[in-house]
PATI-77099 format. One record per atom (N, C-alpha, C, O, CB): y, z, x. Coordinates in steps of 0.05 Angstrom, whole numbers, padded with zeros to 5 digits, always signed. Glycine has a CB too. Layout:
N
YZX/...
***
This chain:
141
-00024+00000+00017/+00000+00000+00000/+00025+00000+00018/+00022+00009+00041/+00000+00024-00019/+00048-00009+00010/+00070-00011+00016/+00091+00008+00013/+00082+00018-00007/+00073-00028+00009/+00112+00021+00017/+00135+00030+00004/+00161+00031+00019/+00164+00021+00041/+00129+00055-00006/+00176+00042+00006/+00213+00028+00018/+00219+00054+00020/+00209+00070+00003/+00240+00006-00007/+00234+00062+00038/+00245+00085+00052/+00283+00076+00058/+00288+00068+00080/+00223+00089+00085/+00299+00078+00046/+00330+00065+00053/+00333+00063+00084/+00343+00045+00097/+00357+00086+00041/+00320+00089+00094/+00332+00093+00125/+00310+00076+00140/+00315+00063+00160/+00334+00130+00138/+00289+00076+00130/+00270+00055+00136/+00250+00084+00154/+00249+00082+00179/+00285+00021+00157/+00242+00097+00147/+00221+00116+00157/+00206+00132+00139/+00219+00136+00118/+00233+00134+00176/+00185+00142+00140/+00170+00153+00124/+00184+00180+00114/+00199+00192+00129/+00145+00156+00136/+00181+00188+00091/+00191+00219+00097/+00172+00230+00065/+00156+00217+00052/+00237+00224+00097/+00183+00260+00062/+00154+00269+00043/+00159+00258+00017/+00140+00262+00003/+00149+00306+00039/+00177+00244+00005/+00168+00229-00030/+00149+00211-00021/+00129+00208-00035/+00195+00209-00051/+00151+00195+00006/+00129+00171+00007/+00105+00182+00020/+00085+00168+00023/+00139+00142+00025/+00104+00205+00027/+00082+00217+00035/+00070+00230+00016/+00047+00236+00022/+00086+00231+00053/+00079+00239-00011/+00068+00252-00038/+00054+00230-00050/+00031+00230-00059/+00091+00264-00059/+00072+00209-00050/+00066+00188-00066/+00040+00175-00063/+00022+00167-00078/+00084+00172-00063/+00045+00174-00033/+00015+00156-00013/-00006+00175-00026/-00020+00162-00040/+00013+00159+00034/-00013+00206-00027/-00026+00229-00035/-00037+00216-00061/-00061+00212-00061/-00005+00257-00038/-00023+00209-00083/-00029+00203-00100/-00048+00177-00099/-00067+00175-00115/-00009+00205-00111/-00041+00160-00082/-00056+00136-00085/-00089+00140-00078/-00110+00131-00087/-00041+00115-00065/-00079+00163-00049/-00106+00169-00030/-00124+00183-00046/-00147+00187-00038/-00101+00188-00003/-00117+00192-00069/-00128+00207-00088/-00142+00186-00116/-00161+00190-00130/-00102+00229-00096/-00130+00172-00115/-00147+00151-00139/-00166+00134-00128/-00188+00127-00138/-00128+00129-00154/-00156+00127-00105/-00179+00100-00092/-00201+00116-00080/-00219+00104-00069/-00164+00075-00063/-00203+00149-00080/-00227+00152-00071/-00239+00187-00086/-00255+00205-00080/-00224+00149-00035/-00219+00180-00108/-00234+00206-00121/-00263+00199-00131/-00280+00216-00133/-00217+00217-00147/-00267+00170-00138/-00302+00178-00153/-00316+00171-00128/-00339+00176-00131/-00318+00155-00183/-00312+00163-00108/-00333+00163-00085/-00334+00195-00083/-00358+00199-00079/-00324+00146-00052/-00325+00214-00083/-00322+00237-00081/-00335+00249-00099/-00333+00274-00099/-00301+00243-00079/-00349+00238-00116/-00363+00255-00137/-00363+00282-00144/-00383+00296-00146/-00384+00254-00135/-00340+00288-00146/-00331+00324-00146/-00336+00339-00119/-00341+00364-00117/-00352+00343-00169/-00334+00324-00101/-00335+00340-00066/-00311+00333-00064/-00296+00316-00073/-00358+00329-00037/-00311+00359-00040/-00284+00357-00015/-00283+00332-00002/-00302+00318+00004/-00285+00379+00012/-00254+00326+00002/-00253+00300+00019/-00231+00309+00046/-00210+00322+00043/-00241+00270-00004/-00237+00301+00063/-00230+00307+00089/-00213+00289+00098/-00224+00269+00107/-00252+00309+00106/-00181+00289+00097/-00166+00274+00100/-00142+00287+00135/-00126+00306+00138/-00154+00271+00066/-00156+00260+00157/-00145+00273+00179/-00117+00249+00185/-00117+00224+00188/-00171+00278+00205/-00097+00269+00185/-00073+00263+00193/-00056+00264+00215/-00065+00284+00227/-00064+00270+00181/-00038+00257+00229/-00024+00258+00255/+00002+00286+00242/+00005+00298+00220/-00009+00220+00266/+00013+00287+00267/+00031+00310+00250/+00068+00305+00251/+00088+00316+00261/+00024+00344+00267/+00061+00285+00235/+00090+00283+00215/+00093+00292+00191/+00076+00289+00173/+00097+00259+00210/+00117+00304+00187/+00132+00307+00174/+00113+00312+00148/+00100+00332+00140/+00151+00286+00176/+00116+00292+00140/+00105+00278+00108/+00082+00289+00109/+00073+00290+00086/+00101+00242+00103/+00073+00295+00118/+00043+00305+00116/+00049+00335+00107/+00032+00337+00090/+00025+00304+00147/+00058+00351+00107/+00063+00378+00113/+00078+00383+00092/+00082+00407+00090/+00075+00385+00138/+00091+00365+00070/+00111+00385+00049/+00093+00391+00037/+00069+00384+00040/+00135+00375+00029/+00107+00411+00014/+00093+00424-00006/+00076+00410-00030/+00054+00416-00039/+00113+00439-00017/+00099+00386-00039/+00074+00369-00053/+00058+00355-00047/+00045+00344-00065/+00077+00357-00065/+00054+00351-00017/+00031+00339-00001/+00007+00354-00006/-00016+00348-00011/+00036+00338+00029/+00020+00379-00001/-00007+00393+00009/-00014+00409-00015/-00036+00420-00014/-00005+00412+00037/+00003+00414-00037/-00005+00416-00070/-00029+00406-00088/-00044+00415-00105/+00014+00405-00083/-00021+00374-00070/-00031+00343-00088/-00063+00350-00072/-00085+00350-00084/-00010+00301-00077/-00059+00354-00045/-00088+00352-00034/-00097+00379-00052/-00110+00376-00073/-00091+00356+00006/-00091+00399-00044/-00108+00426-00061/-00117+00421-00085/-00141+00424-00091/-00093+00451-00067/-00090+00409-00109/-00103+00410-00133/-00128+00381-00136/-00137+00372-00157/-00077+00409-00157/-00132+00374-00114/-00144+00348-00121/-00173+00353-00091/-00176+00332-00078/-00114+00315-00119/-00186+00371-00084/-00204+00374-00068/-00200+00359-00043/-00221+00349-00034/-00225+00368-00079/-00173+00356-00024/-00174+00348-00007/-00166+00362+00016/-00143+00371+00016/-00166+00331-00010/-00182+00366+00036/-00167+00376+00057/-00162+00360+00074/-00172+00338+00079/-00176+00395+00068/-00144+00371+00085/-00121+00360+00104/-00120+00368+00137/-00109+00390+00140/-00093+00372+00092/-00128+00358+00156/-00132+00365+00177/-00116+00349+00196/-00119+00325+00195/-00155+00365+00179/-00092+00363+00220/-00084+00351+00237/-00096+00348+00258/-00110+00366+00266/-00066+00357+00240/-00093+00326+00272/-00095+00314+00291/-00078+00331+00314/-00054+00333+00310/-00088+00286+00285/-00091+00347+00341/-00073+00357+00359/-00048+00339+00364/-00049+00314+00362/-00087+00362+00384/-00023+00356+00370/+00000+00344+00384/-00002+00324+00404/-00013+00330+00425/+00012+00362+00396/+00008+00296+00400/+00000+00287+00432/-00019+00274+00428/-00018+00251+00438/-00007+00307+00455/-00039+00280+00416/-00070+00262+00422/-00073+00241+00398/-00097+00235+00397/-00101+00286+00422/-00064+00231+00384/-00068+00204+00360/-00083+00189+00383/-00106+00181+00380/-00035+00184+00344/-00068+00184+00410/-00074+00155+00417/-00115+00165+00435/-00128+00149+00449/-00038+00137+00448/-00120+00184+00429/-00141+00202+00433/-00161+00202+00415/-00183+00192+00416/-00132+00224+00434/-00149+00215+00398/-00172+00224+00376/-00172+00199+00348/-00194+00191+00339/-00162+00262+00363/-00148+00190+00337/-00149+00175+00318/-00148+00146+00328/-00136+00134+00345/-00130+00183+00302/-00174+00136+00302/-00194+00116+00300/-00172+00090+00300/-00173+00070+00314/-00215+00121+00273/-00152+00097+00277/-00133+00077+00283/-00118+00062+00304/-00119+00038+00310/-00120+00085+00275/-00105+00082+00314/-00085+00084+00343/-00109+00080+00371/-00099+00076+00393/-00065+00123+00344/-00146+00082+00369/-00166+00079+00396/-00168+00041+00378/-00158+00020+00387/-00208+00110+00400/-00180+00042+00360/-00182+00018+00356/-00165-00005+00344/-00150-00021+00356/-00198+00019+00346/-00173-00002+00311/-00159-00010+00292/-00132-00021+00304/-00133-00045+00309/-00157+00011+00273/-00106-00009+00309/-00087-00028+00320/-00085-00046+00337/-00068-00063+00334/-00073-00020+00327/-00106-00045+00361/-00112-00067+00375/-00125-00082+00361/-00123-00102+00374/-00122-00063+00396/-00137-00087+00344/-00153-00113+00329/-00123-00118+00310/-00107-00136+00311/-00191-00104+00306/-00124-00102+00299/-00094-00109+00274/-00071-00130+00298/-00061-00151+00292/-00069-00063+00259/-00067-00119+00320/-00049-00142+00341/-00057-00163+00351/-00044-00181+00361/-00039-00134+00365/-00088-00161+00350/-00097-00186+00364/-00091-00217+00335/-00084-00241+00334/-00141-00179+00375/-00099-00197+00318/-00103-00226+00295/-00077-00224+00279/-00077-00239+00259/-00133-00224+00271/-00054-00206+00283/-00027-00211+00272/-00019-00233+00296/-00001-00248+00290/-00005-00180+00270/-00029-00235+00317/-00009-00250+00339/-00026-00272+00324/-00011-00287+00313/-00009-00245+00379/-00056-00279+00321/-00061-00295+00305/-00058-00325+00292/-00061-00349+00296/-00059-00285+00298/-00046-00301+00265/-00036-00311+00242/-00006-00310+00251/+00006-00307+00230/-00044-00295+00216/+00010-00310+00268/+00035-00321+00269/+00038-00343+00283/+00057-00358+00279/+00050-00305+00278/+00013-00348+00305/+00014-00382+00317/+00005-00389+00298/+00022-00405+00290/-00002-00395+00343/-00018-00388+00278/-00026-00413+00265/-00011-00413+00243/-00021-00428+00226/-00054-00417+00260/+00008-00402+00235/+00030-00411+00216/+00054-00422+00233/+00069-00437+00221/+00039-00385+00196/+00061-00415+00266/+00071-00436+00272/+00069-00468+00283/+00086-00486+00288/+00078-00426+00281/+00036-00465+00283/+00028-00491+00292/+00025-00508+00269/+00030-00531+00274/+00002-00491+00307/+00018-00501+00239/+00012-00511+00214/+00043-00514+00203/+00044-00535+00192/-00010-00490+00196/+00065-00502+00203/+00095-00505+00193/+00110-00502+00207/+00134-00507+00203/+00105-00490+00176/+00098-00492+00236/+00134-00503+00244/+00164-00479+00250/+00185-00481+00262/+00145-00522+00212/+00149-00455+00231/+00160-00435+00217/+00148-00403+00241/+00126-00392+00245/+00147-00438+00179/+00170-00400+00248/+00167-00369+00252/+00165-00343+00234/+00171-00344+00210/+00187-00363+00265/+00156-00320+00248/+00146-00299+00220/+00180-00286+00223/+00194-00283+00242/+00110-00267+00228/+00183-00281+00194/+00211-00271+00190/+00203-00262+00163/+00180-00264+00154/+00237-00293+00191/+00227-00248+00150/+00221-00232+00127/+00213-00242+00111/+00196-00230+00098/+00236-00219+00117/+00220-00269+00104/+00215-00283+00074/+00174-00284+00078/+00158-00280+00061/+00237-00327+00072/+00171-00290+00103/+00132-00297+00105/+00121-00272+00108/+00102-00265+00094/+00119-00318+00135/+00132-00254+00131/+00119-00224+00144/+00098-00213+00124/+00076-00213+00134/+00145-00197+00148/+00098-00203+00098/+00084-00192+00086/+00052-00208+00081/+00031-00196+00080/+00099-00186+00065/+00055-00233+00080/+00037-00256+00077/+00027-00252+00095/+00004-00243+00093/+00043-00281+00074/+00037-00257+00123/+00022-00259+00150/+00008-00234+00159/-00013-00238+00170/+00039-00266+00173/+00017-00211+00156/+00010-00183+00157/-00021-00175+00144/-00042-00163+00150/+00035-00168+00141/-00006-00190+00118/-00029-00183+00097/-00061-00202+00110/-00082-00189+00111/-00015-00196+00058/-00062-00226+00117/-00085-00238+00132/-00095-00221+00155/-00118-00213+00158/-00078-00266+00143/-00073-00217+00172/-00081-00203+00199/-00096-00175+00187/-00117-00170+00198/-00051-00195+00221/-00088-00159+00169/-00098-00133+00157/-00131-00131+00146/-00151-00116+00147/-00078-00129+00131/-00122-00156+00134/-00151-00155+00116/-00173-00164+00137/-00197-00159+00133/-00151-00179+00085/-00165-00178+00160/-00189-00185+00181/-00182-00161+00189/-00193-00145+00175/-00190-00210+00204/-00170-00151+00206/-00177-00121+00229/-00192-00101+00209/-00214-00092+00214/-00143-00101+00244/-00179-00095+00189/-00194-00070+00169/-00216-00077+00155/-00213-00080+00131/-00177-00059+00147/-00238-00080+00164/-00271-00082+00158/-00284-00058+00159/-00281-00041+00176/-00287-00099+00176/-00302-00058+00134/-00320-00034+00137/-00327-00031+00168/-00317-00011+00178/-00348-00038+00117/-00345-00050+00189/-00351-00048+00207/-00328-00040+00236/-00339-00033+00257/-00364-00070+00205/-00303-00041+00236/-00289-00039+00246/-00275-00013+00248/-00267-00003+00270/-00281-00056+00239/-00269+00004+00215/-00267+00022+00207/-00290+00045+00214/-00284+00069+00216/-00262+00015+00185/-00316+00037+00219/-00335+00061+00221/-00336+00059+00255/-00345+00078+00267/-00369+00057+00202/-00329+00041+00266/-00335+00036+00297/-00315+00058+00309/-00320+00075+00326/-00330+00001+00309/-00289+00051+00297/-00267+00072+00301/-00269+00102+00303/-00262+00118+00320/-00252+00070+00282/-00286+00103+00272/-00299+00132+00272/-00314+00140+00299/-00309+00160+00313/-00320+00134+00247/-00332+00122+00302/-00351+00131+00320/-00338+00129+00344/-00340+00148+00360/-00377+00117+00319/-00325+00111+00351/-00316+00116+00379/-00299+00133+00386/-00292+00132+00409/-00306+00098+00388/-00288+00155+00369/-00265+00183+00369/-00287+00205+00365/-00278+00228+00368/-00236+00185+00339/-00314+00202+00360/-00332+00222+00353/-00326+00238+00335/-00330+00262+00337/-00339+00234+00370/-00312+00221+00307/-00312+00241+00282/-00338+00232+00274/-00356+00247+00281/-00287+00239+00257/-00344+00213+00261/-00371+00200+00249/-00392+00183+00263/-00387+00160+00269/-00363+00182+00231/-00412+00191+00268/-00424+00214+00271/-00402+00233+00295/-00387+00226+00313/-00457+00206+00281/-00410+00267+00282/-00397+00276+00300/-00406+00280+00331/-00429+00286+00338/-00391+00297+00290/-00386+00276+00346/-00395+00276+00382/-00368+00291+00398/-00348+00281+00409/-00400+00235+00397/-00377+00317+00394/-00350+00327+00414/-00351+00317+00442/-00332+00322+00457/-00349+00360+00418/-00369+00304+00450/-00376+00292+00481/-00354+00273+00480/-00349+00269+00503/-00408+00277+00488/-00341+00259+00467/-00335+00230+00469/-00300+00236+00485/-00291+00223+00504/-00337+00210+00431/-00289+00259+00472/-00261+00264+00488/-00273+00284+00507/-00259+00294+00525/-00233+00277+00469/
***
């Protein structure tokens, strides 16, 4: 999902909000269990209706140490390097096919291809495993 920030940065309404989403797209995989939601430590993560929305809704919330995202989270070890390899991509072959550089009017289009290739089930669990949350492996840091 997307959302608009004026100053252009995250802050806690779009971090409540995201709460809400993270909460529909995976409440029935959750079949009335806890769901284990690990976060970096901004801001948004930490207001009151963040962490309201997780309680009244079986989620816990776990930070990521200070310093270590580019460490421990699956995103920031993998996932963004595939998300850059195939955003750089999809911006030559929309400039070799039009002619056209990525700018605001296309960005969301091009983003959106590069996204949907890097974020694969298989890609997503490799992440896991290579930070040793899933399966767990405290050996791996």
């Amino acid at each position: 999902r997307m959302g608009y920030q004026e100053k252009g940065w995250t802050d806690g309404e779009i971090g409540a909000a995201w709460m809400k989403i993270f909460e529909k797209v995976t409440h029935a995989k959750a079949n009335g269990k806890y769901r284990l939601l690990l976060v970096d430590g901004h801001n948004s993560h930490y207001t009151v209706a963040f962490l309201l929305l997780a309680r009244l809704h079986m989620i816990l919330v776990l930070c990521y140490p200070a310093h270590g995202t580019h460490i421990f989270q699956g995103l920031d070890v993998v996932i963004f390097a595939v998300l850059k390899l195939y955003l750089g991509q999809e911006r030559d072959k929309l400039l070799r096919t039009t002619g056209k550089a990525i700018d605001k009017s296309n960005f969301n289009e091009i983003y959106a291809k590069a996204y949907l290739r890097a974020l694969t089930p298989e890609n997503v669990k490799s992440a896991f495993k290579k930070t040793g949350i899933s399966p767990f492996n405290p050996d791996v840091v």
